[in-house]
N, C-alpha and C positions, 0 to 999 in steps of 0.2 A: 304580915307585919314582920315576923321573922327574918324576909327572902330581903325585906327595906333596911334592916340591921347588917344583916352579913352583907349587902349591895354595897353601905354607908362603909365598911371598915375594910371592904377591899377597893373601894374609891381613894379612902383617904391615905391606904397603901401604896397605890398606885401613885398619887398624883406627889407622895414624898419620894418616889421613883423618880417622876420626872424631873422634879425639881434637884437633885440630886444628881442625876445625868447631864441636867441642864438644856433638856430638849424639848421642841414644841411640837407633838406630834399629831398626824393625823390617826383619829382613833376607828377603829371596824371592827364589828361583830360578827357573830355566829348565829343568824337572824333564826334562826331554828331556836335558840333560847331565850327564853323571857329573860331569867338573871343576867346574860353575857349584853341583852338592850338594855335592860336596868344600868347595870353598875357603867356600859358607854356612854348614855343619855346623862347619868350622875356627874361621870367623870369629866366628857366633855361641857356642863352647863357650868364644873367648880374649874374647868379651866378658863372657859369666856369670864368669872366671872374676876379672874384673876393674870385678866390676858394682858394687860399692862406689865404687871410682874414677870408671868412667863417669857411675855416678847424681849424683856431687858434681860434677863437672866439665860436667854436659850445664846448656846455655844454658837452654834452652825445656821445658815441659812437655809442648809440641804434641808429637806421635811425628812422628819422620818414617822413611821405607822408601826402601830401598837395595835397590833390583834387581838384582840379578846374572844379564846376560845372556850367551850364548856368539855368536862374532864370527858363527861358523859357520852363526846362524840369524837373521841381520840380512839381512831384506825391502831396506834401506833400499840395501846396498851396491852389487848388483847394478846400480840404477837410476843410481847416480851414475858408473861409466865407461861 
């Protein structure tokens, strides 16, 4: 129930991202996490559901992709402390 809260409030982060950008992206995960399918499966069903809006408001025709990765499997962090 928890992991459905934190999923809903980075969904609804994300998708004032988009709309703010103004882009329609294509959305992928980090199929190793349950949250990072969650919150794409979320984000992507509140964009279809508002695909009218986004298709009138998106700047560019170019696609662009928004990855969604989990912290937990960042090579990157380890190396930096």
């Amino acid at each position: 129930m928890q992991d459905a809260s934190i999923a809903n409030r980075i969904v609804d982060g994300l998708f004032g991202v988009i709309m703010a950008t103004r882009s329609n992206p294509i959305v992928r995960y980090d199929a190793n996490s349950t949250i990072c399918r969650l919150v794409a499966e979320n984000l992507q069903s509140k964009i279809s559901q508002e695909f009218e809006f986004v298709q009138k408001t998106s700047r560019s025709s170019e696609p662009t992709v928004l990855l969604i990765m989990d912290r937990k499997e960042d090579p990157v962090s380890p190396l930096l402390n």
